[in-house]
GUDRENSE-128826 format. One record per residue (C-alpha): residue number from 1; residue in one letter; x, y, z. Coordinates in steps of 0.25 Angstrom, whole numbers, plus 5000, padded with zeros to 4 digits. Each point is the difference from the previous one (the first is absolute). Layout:
N
<i: NUM	aa: A	c1: X	c2: Y	c3: Z>
...
***
This chain:
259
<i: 1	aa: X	c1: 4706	c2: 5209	c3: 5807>
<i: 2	aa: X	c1: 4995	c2: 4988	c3: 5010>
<i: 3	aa: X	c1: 4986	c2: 4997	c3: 5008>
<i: 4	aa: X	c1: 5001	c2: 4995	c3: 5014>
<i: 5	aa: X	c1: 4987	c2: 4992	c3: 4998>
<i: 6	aa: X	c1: 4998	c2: 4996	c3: 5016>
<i: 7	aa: X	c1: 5005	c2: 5009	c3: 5009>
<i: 8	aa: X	c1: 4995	c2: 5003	c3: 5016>
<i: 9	aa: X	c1: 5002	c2: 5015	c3: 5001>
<i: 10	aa: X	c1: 4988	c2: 5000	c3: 5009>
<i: 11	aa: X	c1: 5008	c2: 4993	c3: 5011>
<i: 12	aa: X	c1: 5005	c2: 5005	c3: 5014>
<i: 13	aa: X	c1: 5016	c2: 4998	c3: 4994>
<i: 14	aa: X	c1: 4997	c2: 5012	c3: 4992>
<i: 15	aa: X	c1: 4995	c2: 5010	c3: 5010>
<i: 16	aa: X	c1: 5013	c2: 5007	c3: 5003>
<i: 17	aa: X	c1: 5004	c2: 5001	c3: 4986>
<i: 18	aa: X	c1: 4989	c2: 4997	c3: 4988>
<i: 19	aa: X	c1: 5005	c2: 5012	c3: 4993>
<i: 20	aa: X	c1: 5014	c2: 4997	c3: 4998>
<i: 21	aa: X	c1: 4997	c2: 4986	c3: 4997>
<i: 22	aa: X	c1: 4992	c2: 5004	c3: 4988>
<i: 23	aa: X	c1: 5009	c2: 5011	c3: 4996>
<i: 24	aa: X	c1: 5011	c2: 4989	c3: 5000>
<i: 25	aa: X	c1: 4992	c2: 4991	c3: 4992>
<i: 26	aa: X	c1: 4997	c2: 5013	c3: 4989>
<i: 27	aa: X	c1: 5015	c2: 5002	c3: 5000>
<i: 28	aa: X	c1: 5001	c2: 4984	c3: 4996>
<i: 29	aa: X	c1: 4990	c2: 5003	c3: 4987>
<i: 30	aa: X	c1: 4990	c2: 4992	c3: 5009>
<i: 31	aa: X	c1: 4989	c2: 5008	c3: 4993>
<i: 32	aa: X	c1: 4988	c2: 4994	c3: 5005>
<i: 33	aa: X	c1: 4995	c2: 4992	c3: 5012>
<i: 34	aa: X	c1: 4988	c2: 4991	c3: 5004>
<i: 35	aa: X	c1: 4998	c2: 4999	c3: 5015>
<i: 36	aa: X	c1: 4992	c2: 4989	c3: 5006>
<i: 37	aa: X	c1: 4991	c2: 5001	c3: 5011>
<i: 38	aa: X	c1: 4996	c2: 4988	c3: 5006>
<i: 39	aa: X	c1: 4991	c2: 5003	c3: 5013>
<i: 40	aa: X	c1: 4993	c2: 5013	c3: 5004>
<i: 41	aa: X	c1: 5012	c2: 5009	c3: 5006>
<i: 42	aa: X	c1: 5009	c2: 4997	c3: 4987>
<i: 43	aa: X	c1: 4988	c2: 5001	c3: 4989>
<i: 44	aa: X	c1: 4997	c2: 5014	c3: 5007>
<i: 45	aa: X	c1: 5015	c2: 5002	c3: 4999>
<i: 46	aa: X	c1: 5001	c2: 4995	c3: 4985>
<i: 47	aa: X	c1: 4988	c2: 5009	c3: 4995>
<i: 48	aa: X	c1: 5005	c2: 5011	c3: 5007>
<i: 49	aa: X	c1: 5015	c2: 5000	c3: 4993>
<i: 50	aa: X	c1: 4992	c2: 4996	c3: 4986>
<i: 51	aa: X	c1: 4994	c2: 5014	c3: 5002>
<i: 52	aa: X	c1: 5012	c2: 5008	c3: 5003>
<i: 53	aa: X	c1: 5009	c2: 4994	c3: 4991>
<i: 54	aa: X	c1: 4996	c2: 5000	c3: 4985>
<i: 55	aa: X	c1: 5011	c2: 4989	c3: 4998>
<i: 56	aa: X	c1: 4996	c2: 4991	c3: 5012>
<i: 57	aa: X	c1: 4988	c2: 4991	c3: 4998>
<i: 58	aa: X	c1: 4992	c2: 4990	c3: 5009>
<i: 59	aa: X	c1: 4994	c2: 4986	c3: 5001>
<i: 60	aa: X	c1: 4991	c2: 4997	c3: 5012>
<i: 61	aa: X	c1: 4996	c2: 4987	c3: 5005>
<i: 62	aa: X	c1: 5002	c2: 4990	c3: 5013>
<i: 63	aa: X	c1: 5013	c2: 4993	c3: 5003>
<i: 64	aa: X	c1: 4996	c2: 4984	c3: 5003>
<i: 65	aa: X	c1: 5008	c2: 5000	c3: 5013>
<i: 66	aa: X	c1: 4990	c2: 5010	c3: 5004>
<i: 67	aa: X	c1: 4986	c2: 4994	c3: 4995>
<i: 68	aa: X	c1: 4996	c2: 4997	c3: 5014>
<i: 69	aa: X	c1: 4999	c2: 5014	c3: 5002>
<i: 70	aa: X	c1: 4993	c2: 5003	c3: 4986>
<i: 71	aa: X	c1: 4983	c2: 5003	c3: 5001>
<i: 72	aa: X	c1: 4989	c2: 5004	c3: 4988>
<i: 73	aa: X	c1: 5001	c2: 5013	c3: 5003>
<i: 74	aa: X	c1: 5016	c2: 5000	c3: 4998>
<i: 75	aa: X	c1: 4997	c2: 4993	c3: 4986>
<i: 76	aa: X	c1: 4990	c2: 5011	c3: 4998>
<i: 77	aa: X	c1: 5009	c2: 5012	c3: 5002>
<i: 78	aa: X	c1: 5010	c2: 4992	c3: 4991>
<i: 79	aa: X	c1: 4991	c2: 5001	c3: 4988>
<i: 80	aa: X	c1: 4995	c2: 5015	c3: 5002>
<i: 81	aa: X	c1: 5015	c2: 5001	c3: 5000>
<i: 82	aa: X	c1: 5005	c2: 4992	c3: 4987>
<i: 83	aa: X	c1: 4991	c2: 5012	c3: 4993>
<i: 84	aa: X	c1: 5012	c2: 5009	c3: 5004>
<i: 85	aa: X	c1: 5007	c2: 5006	c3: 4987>
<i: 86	aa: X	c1: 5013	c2: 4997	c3: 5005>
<i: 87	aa: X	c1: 4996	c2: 4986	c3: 5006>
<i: 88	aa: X	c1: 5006	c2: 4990	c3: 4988>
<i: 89	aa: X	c1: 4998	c2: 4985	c3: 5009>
<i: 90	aa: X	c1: 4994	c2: 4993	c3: 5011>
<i: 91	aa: X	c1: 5009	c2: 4994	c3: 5010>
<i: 92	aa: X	c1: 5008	c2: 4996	c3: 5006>
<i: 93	aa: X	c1: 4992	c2: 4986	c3: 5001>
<i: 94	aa: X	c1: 5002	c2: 4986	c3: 5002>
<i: 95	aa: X	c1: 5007	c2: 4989	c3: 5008>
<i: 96	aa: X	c1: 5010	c2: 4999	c3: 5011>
<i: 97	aa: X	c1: 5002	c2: 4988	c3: 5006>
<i: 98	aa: X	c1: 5012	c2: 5003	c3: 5006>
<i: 99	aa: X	c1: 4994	c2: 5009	c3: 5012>
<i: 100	aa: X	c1: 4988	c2: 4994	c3: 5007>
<i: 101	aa: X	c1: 4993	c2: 5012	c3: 5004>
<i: 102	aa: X	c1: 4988	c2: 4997	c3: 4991>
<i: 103	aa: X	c1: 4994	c2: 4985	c3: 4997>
<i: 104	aa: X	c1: 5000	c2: 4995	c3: 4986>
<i: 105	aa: X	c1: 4986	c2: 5000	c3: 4998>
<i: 106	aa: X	c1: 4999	c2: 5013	c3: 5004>
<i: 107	aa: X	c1: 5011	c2: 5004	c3: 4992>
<i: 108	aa: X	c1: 4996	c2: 4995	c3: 4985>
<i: 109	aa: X	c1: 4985	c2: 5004	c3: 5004>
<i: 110	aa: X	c1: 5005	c2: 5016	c3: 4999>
<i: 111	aa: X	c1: 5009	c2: 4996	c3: 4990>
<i: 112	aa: X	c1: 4988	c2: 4993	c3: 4991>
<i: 113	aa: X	c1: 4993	c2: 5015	c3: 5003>
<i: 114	aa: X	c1: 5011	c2: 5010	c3: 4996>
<i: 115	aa: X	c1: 5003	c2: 4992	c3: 4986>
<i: 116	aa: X	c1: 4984	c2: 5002	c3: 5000>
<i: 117	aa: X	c1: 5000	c2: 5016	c3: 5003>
<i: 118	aa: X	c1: 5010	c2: 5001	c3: 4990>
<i: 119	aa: X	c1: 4993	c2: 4995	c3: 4990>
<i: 120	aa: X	c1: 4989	c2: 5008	c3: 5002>
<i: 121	aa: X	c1: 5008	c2: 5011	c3: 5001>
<i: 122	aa: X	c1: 5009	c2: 4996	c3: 4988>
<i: 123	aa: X	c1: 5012	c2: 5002	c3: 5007>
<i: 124	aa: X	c1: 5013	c2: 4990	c3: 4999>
<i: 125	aa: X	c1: 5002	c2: 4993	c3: 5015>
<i: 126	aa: X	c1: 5013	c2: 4999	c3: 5005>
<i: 127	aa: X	c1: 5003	c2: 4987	c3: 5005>
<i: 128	aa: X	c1: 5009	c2: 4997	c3: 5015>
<i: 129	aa: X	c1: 5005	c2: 4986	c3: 4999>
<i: 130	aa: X	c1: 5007	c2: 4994	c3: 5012>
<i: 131	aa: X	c1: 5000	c2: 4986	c3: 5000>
<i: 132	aa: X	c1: 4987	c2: 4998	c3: 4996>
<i: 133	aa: X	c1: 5003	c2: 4996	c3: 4985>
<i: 134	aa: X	c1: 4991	c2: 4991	c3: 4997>
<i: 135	aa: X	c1: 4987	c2: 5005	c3: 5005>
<i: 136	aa: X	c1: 5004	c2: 5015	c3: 4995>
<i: 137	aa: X	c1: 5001	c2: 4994	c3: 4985>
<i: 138	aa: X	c1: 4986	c2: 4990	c3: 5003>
<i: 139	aa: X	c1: 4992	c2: 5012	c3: 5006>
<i: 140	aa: X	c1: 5006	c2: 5011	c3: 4989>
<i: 141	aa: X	c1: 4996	c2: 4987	c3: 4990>
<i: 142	aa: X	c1: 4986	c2: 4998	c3: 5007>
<i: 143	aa: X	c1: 4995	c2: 5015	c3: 5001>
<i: 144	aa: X	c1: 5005	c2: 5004	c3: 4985>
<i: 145	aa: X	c1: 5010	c2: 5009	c3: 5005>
<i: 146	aa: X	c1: 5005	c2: 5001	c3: 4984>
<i: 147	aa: X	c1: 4987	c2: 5010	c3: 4996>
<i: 148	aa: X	c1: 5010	c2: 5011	c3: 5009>
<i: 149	aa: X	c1: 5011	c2: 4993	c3: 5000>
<i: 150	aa: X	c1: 5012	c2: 5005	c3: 5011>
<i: 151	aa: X	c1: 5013	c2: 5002	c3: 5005>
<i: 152	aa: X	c1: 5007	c2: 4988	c3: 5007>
<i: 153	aa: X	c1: 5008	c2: 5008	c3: 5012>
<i: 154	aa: X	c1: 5012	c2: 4999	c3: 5003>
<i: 155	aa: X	c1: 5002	c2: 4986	c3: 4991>
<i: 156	aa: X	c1: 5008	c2: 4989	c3: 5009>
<i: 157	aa: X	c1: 4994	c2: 4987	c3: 4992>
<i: 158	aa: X	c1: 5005	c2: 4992	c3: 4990>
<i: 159	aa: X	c1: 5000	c2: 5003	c3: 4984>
<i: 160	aa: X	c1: 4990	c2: 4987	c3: 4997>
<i: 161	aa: X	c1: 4991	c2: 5008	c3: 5013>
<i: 162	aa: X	c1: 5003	c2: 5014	c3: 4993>
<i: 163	aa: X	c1: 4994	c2: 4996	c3: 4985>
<i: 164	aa: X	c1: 4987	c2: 4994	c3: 5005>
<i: 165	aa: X	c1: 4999	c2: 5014	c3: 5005>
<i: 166	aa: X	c1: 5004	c2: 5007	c3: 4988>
<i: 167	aa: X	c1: 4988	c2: 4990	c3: 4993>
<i: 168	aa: X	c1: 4990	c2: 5007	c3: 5010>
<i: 169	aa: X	c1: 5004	c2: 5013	c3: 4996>
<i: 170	aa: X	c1: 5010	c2: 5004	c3: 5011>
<i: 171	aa: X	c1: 5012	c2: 5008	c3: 5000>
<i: 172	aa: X	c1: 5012	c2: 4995	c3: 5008>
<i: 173	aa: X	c1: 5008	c2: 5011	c3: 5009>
<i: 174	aa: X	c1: 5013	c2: 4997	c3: 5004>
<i: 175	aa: X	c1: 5005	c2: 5006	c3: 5013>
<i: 176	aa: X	c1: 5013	c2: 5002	c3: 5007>
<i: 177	aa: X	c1: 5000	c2: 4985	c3: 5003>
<i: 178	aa: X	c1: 5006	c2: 4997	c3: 4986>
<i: 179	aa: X	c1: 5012	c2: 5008	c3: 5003>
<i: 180	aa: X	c1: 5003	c2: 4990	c3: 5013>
<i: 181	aa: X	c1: 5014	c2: 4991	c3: 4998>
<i: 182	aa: X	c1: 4990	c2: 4988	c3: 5003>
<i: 183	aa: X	c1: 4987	c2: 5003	c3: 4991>
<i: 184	aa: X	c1: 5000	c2: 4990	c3: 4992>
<i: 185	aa: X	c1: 4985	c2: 5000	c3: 4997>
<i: 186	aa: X	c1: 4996	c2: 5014	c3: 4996>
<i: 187	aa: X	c1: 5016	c2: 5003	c3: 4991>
<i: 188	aa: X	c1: 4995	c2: 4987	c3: 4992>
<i: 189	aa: X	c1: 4985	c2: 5006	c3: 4999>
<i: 190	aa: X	c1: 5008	c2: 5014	c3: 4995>
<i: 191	aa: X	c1: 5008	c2: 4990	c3: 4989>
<i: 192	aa: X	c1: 4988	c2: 4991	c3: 4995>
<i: 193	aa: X	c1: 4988	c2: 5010	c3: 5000>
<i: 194	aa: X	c1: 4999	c2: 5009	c3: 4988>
<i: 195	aa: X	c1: 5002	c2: 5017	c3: 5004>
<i: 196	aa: X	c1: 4986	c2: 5003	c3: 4995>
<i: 197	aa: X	c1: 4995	c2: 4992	c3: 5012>
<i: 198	aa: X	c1: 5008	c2: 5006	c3: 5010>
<i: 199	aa: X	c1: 4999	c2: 5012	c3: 5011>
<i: 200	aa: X	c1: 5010	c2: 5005	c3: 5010>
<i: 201	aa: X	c1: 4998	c2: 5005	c3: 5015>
<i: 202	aa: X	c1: 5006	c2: 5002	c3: 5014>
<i: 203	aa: X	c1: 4989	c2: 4995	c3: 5010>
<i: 204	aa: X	c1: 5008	c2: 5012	c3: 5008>
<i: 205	aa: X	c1: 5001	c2: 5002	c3: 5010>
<i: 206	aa: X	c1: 5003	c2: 4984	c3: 5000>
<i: 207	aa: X	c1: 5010	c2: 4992	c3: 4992>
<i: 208	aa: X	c1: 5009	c2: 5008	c3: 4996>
<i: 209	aa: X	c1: 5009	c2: 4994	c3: 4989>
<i: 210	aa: X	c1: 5015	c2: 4997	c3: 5002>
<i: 211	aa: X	c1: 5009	c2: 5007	c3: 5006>
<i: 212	aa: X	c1: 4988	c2: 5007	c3: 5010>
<i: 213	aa: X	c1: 4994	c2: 4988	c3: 5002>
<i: 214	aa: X	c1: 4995	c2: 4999	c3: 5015>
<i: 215	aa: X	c1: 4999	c2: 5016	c3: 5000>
<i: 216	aa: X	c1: 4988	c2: 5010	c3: 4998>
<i: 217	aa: X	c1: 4998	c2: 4997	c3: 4984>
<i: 218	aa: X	c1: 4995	c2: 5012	c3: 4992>
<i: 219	aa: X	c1: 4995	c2: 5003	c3: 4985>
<i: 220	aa: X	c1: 5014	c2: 5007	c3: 4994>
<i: 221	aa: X	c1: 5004	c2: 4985	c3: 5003>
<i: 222	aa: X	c1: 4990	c2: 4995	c3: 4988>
<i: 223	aa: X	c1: 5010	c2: 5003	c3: 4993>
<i: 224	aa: X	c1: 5011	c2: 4987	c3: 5004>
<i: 225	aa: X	c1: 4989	c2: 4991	c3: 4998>
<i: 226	aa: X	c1: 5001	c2: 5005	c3: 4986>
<i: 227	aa: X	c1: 5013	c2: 4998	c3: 4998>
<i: 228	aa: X	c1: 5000	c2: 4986	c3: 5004>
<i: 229	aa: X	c1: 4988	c2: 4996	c3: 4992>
<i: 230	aa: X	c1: 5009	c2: 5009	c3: 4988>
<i: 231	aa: X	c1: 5012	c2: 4990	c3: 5004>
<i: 232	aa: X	c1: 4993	c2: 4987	c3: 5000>
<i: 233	aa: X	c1: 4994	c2: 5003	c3: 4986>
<i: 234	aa: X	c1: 5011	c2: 5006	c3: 4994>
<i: 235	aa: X	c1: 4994	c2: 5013	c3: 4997>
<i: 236	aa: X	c1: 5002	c2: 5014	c3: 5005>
<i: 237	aa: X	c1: 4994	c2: 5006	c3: 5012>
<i: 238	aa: X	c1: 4994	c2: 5011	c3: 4990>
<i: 239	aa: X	c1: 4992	c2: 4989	c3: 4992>
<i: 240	aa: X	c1: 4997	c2: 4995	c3: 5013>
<i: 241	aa: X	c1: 4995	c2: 5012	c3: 5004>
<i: 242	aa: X	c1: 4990	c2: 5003	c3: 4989>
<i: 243	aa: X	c1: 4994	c2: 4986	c3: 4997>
<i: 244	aa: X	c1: 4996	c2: 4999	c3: 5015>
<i: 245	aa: X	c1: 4996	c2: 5014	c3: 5002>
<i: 246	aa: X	c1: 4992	c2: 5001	c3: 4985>
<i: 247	aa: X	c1: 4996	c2: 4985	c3: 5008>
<i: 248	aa: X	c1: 4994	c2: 5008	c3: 5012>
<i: 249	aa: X	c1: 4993	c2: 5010	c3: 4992>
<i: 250	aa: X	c1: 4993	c2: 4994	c3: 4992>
<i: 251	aa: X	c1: 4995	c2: 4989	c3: 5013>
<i: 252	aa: X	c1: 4996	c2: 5011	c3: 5009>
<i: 253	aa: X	c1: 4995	c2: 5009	c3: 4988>
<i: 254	aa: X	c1: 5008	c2: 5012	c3: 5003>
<i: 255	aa: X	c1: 5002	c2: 5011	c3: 4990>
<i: 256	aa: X	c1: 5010	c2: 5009	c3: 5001>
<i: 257	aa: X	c1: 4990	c2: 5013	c3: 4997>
<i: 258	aa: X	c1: 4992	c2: 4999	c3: 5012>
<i: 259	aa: X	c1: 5012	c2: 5001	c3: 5009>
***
C-alpha cells in the first residue's frame, strides 16, 4: 500500500475525469491520499473531496506565491478549518522566490503566521521551498517550527540542507523529480537519508516521474517514485511502501479505523 502525501485533486486538470483518476490510483494500492489546498477555491475543494472520500484527506493553507493576495480573514477561515476531522496539516506555505508575484517581505510575513496557526492548532505545516533555502530554514529555525514539526514538499535540496531539517522535526518527501535522468540531488538525498525519514508524493497534476514526465501527473504514479527510492536503497519497492506509508501515518495521525 502506498500514501501520496501531496497531491492537487482540487485543480481544474481533474474536472473532466477526477473519478477515473482516483479509481486508477486504488487499482495502483495507492490506498490513501492528502490533497492540499493552498487558496480559497482549492481549500474549498480539498475539504470537500476530504468529506466524500474516507480515504482522501486535506491540508489547508496559502501558497507564498499567492501571499499578496492573502488577508486576516483568510487566516481566520484557515483555522476554523484545521478543526476539521479529516484536515491532518497546514499548508501549503513558504517561499518562492522563483516567481515574483508577491514581495519577500510579504512573503515570509505569512509564512511566520501559518507556522504560527499551526502551532496553535497543533498541526504539522507543510513547507513549499523554491529557491528560497536559506531564509525557509532561518525562519522555520526562528518561529520554532520543531514543536509541530512538518513535511518538506516535494524535497529538491541537498542531503547537508535535508538533515538540518530532519533536526527540526521535518519529514523529507521525495517526488517525481528523483526519477529524472539528471537529478542528481534529490536520488543522493534518497541514498544518504535514513527510510524512517522519508515520505513519498506526486505533487500531480505536476511533475510527473519519468517516463511521463512533461505530461498530466497523477497519484497511481506515486508508485515509480517508489521504485526509484527502492532502487537507490537497495531495498524492495514493498519495504519501501510500508516504511513511508507507516511514515505517513503516524505524521498525519491517521488511523485506519476512522476511515
Amino acid at each position: 500500500m502506498f500514501i501520496d502525501t501531496h497531491v492537487h485533486l482540487n485543480a481544474d486538470q481533474y474536472d473532466e475525469d477526477l473519478q477515473e483518476v482516483i479509481d486508477r490510483a486504488l487499482q495502483a494500492n495507492v490506498t490513501k491520499m492528502v490533497v492540499v489546498g493552498f487558496d480559497r477555491k482549492t481549500i474549498e475543494r480539498a475539504i470537500k473531496l476530504a468529506e466524500e472520500y474516507a480515504f482522501i484527506y486535506a491540508v489547508v493553507g496559502w501558497h507564498p506565491v499567492d501571499a499578496i493576495d492573502c488577508t486576516d480573514e483568510d487566516l481566520k477561515w484557515i483555522e476554523e478549518l484545521a478543526a476539521h476531522e479529516k484536515v491532518v496539516g497546514i499548508g501549503e506555505t513558504g517561499l518562492d522566490y522563483y516567481w515574483d508575484k508577491s514581495p519577500k517581505d510579504i512573503q515570509q510575513a505569512l509564512f511566520r503566521k501559518q507556522i504560527r496557526l499551526a502551532q496553535k492548532v497543533d498541526l504539522p505545516i507543510i513547507i513549499h521551498n523554491r529557491e528560497a533555502t536559506e531564509d525557509v530554514i532561518r525562519i522555520l529555525k526562528e518561529e520554532e517550527a520543531h514543536l509541530t514539526g512538518g513535511i518538506m514538499h516535494c524535497f529538491g535540496g541537498s542531503v547537508e540542507t535535508a538533515r538540518q531539517c530532519i533536526d527540526m522535526n521535518f519529514k523529507i518527501s521525495l517526488g517525481g523529480p528523483v526519477t529524472f535522468k539528471n537529478a542528481k540531488k534529490p536520488k543522493e538525498v534518497a541514498t544518504e537519508i535514513p527510510l524512517e525519514h522519508l515520505l513519498i508524493e506526486t505533487d500531480a497534476p505536476y511533475l510527473a516521474p519519468h517516463p511521463y514526465r512533461g505530461k498530466r501527473n497523477e497519484p497511481a504514479l506515486v508508485t515509480l517514485v517508489a521504485e526509484e527510492i527502492a532502487r537507490l536503497k537497495g531495498l524492495s519497492i514493498e519495504q519501501i511502501a510500508e516504511a513511508t506509508t507507516n511514515n505517513a501515518k503516524q505524521f498525519f495521525r491517521i488511523v485506519d479505523e476512522k476511515m
